[in-house]
N, C-alpha and C positions, 0 to 999 in steps of 0.2 A: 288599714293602718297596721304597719309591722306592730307596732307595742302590744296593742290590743291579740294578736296572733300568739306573741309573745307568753303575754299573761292567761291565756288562754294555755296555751301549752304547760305556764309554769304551775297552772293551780293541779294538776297531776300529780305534783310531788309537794307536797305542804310540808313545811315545817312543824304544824302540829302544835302539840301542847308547849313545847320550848320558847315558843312565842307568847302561848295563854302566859306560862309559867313567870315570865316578866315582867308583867302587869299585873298579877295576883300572888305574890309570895309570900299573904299572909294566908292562902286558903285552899281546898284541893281543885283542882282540876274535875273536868268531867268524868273522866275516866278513871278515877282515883274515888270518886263519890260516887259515881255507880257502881263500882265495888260490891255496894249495899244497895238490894234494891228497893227503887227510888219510882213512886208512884208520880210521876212528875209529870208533866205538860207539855204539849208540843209549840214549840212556836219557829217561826222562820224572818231573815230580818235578807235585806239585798244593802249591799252596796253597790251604789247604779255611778258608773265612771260616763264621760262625756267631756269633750274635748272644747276649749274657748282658748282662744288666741294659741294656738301649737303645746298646749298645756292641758296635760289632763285632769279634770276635779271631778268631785265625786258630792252627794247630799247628805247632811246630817239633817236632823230635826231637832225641835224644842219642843218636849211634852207641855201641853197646859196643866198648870197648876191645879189639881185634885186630890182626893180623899184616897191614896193610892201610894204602893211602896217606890215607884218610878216616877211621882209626880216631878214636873219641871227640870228634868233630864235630858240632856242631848242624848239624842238618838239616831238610829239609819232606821228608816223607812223598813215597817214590817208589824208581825203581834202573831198571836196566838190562829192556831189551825182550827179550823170550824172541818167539824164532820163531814160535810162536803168536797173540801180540799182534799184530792186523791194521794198528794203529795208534798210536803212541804216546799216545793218549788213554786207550786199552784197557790201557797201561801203568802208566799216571799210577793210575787209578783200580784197576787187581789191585794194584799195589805198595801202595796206601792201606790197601786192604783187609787185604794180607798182614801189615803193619806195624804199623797201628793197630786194626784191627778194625772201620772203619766199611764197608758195603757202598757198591758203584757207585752200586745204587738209591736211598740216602738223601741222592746228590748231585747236584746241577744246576750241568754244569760253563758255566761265566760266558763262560770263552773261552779264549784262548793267546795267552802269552807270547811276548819275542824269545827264540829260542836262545841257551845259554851254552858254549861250548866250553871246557873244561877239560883243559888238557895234562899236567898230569901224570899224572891216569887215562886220557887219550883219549876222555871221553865228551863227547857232544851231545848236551844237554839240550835237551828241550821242555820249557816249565815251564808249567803251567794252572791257573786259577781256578776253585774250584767252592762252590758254597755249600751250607750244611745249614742247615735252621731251627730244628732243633735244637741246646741244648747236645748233645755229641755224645758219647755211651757210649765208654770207650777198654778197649779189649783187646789191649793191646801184646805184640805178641810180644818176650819175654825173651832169644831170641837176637839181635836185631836190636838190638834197641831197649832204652837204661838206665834214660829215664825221656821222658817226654814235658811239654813246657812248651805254657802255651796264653798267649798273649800278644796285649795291647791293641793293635788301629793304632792308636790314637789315643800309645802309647808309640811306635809305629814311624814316625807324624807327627812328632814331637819332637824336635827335631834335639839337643834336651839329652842324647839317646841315641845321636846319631852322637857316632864316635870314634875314637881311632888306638891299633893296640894293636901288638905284636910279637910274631912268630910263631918257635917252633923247629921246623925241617922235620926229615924223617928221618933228614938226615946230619947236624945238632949244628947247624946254619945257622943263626944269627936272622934272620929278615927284619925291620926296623923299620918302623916309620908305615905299618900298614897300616887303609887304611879298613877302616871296624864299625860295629855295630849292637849294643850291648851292651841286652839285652832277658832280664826276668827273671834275671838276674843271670850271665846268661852270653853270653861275645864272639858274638859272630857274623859272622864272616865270609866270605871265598870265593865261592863259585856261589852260595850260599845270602844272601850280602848283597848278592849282583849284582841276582837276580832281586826279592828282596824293595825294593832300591831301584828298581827301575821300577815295581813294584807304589806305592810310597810317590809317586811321579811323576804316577800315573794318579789316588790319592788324592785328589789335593794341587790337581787340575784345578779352577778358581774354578765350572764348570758344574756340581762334585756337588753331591746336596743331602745333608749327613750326618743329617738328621733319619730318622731307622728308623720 
């Protein structure tokens, strides 16, 4: 598929934090907070693209509900690096596996993303692109994961789907106007609309050709 060629080529030149930067403009960046160093965590997340009816979509998840600063969150398929993992790629693609059921093998990762640092858990995210040519079999783990949504770029291209929504944190806080991506009928926000907006960035480049 030329697109996938495409995007493939474009994740070489990232737009970088100017993407984080519009989704988080009340907070630092990664590279702005590591600054200070920062005993933090490794983790790696994939966005996994796959193609239905000449359209390409991609997987979010819904955390289950837990004792936990991410509980009941959308999210992309991934979590923190176990000692074993040589590489955060190896991470990206076991956590895929663990979560959704699709194997490493049945993906071609495209490339990587900027890092997201996320201070209230302390992790450092690598986030990566990988494609299946298949619609893609899901076997969700039930303790993980509530339900899993498969969502259009062409909705995440839409800016009729960016939005500002308001957040309660764990201590009764509201946050207001915070950027989102309201996709499949749920907000989407945080690391997950950090990195999905650079993804929408690399999209959005006049050089792709969206024709599959």
């Amino acid at each position: 598929m030329r697109i996938i060629e495409d995007i493939r080529r474009e994740l070489n030149d990232l737009p970088g934090e100017a993407a984080h930067r519009d989704m988080i403009p009340f907070r630092l960046t990664a590279s702005e907070a590591l600054k200070t160093p920062i005993d933090y965590k490794l983790s790696a997340v994939l966005v996994l693209l796959y193609r239905q009816n000449d359209e390409l979509h991609f997987i979010l998840t819904e955390r289950q509900d837990y004792d936990g600063k991410h509980s009941g969150q959308i999210s992309l398929p991934g979590g923190k690096t176990e000692p074993e993992d040589e590489t955060t790629r190896v991470t990206a693609l076991r956590e895929t596996h663990e979560e959704i059921g699709i194997a490493p093998g049945q993906i071609d990762v495209l490339g990587q993303m900027t890092q997201v640092y996320i201070p209230v858990s302390n992790f450092l995210i690598h986030p990566y692109v990988g494609f299946t040519p298949d619609i893609p079999t899901i076997a969700a783990d039930p303790r993980e994961v509530k339900s899993v949504l498969h969502c259009s770029t062409r909705d995440l291209l839409n800016d009729k789907h960016r939005t500002l929504t308001k957040i309660q944190m764990r201590n009764g806080v509201w946050m207001k106007d915070i950027p989102a991506f309201l996709l499949e009928d749920k907000i989407v926000w945080g690391a997950t609309a950090i990195i999905l907006n650079e993804l929408k960035m690399v999209l959005r480049r006049e050089s792709l050709d969206f024709r599959t």
